[in-house]
C-alpha positions as CSV (number, residue, x, y, z in Angstrom):
1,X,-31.2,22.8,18.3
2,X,-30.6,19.0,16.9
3,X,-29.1,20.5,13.7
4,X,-26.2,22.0,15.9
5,X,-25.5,19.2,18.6
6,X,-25.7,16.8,15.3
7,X,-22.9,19.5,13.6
8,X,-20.7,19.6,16.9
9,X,-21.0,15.4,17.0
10,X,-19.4,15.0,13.4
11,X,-16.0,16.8,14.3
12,X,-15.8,14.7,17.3
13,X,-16.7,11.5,15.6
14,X,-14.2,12.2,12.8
15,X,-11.8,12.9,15.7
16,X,-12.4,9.8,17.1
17,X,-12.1,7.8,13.9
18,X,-8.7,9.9,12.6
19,X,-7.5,8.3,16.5
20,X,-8.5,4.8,15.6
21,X,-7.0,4.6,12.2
22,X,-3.6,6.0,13.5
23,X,-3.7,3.8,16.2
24,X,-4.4,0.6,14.0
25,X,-1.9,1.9,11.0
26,X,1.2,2.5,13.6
27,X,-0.2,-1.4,16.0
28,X,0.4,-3.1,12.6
29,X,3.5,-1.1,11.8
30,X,5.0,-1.6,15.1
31,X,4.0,-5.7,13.8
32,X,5.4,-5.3,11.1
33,X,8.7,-3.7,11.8
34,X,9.4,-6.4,14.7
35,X,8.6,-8.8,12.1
36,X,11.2,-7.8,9.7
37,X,14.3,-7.6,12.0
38,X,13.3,-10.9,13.4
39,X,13.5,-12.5,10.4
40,X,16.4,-10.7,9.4
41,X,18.2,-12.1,12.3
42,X,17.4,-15.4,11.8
43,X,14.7,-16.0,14.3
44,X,12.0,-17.7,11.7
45,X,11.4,-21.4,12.8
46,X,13.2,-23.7,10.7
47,X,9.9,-25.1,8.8
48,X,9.2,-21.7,7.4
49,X,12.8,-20.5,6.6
50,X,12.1,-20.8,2.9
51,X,9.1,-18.4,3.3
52,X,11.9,-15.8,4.8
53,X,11.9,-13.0,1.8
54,X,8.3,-13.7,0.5
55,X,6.9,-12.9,4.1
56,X,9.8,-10.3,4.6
57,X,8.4,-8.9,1.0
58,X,5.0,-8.7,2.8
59,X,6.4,-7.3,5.7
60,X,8.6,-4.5,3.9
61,X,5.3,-3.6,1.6
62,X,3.0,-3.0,5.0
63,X,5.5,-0.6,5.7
64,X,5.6,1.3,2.6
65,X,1.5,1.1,2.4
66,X,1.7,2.3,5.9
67,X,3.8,5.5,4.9
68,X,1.5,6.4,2.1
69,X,-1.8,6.2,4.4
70,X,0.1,8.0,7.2
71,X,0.7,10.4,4.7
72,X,-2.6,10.4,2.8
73,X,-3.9,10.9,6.4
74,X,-1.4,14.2,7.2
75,X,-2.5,16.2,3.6
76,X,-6.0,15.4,3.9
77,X,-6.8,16.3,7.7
78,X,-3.6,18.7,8.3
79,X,-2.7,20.4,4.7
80,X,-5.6,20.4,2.5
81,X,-8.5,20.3,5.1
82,X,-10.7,17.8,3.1
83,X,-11.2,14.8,5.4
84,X,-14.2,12.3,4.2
85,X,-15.5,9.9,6.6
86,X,-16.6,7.7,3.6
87,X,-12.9,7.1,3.5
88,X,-12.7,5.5,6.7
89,X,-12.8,2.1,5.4
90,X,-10.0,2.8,2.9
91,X,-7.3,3.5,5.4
92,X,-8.2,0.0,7.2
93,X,-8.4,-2.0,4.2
94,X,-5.4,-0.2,2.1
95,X,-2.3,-1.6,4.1
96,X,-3.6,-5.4,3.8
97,X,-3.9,-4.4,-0.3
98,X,-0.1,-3.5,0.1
99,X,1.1,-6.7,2.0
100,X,-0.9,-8.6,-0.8
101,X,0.9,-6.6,-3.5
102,X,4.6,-6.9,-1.7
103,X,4.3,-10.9,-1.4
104,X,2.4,-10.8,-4.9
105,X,5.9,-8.8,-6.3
106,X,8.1,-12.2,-5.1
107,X,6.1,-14.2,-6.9
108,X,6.7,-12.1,-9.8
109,X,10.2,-11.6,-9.8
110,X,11.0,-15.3,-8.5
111,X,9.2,-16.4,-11.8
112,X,11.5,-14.4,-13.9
113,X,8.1,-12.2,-15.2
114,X,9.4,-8.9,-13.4
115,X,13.1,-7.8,-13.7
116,X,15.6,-5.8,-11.7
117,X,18.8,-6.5,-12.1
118,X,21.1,-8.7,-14.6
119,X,23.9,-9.3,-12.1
120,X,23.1,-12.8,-9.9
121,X,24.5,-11.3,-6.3
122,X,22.2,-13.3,-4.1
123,X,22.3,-10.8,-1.1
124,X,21.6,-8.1,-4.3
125,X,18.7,-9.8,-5.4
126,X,16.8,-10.2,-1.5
127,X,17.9,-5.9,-1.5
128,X,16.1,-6.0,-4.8
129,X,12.9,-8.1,-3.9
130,X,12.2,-6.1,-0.7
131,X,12.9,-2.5,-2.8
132,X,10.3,-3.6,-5.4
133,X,7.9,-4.6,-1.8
134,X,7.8,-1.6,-0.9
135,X,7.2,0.3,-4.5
136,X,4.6,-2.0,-4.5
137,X,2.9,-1.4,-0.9
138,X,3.3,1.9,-1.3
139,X,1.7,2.1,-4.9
140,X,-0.6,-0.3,-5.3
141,X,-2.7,0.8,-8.0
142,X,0.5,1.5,-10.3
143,X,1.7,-2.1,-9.6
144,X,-1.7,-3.9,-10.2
145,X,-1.4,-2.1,-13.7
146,X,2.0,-3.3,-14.0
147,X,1.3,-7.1,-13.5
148,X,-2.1,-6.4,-15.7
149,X,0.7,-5.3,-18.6
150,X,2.8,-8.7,-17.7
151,X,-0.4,-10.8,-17.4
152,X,-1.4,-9.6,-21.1
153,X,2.1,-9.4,-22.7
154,X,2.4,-12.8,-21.5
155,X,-1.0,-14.7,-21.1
156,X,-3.2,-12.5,-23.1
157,X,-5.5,-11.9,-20.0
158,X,-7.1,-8.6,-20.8
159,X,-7.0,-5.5,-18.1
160,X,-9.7,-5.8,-15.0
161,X,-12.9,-3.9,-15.3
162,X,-11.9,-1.5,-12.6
163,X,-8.5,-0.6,-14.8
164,X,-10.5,-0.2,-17.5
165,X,-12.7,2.4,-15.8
166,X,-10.2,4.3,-14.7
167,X,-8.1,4.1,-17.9
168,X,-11.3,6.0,-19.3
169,X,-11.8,8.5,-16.7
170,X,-10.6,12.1,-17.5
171,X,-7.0,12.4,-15.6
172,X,-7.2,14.3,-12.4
173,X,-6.2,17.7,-12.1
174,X,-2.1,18.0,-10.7
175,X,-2.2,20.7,-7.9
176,X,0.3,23.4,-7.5
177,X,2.5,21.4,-4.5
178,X,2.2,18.4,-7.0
179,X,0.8,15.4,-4.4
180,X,-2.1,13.2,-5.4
181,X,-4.9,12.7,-3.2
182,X,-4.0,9.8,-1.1
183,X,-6.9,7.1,-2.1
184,X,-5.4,5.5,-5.3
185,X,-9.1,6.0,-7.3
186,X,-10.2,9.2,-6.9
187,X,-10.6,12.0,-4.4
188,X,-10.6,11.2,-0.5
């Protein structure tokens, strides 16, 4: 009898928790989104207006982490049926890893390590910056490689333990509709 009431519990919990991350994912979007166009109109106080395009980079990024948790969240639940609660944490934790990766991709370019474009259009440049934000929200773990390249082209700072791990992990199967699973690592 405590084997089923436990069994119809887990749905509901999962339920609950699918609710919860939605809600926080589309709060901060809503955050973020406000945030961009009032800094795009000018409505930064004048003390941080030199921080416009880094924070607009961190900005643009949440929204492009956003997309691929929302997404990661639709084929896992909806499309493949294969939710994991041990997951959880992951959708919480993985659009603050994109805002860190979009303001981490100014720094980049401003330094001249990363490259877009060889033309010197200013209002090119900001298109470029937030662009590369949001490849970089939305694909963290392919970014973090990319700056571990830079870092050891140019420093000689060898590749993180965890890049290493999973530089010597088999590659994953490619399914037949060709998406990965949303978590960057592994399966969800």
């Amino acid at each position: 009898m405590s084997d089923s009431s436990s069994q119809a519990q887990a749905p509901a919990k999962t339920g609950w928790m699918i609710f919860v991350i939605i809600i926080y994912l589309t709060g901060l979007l809503v955050f973020a989104t406000y945030s961009i166009g009032a800094m795009g109109l000018g409505w930064l106080p004048a003390p941080y207006a030199p921080l416009r395009v880094p924070l607009m980079c961190g900005a643009i990024a949440y929204v492009g982490g956003a997309l691929y948790c929302f997404r990661a969240i639709y084929l896992n639940k909806c499309v493949y049926k294969r939710w994991d609660p041990d997951w959880h944490v992951w959708y919480f934790i993985r659009p603050l890893t994109s805002t860190i990766a979009g303001a981490v991709s100014y720094l980049f370019l401003k330094a001249g390590l990363l490259v877009l474009e060889s033309s010197s259009n200013a209002g090119a440049s900001e298109i470029g910056f937030f662009a590369l934000a949001f490849i970089a929200g939305f694909n963290v773990d392919k970014f973090v490689a990319k700056i571990e390249e830079v870092a050891k082209a140019v420093w000689g700072i060898e590749k993180s333990r965890s890049s290493q791990v999973r530089a010597s992990e088999p590659p994953l199967p490619i399914d037949s509709v060709s998406t990965p699973p949303p978590p960057d690592t592994g399966r969800p």
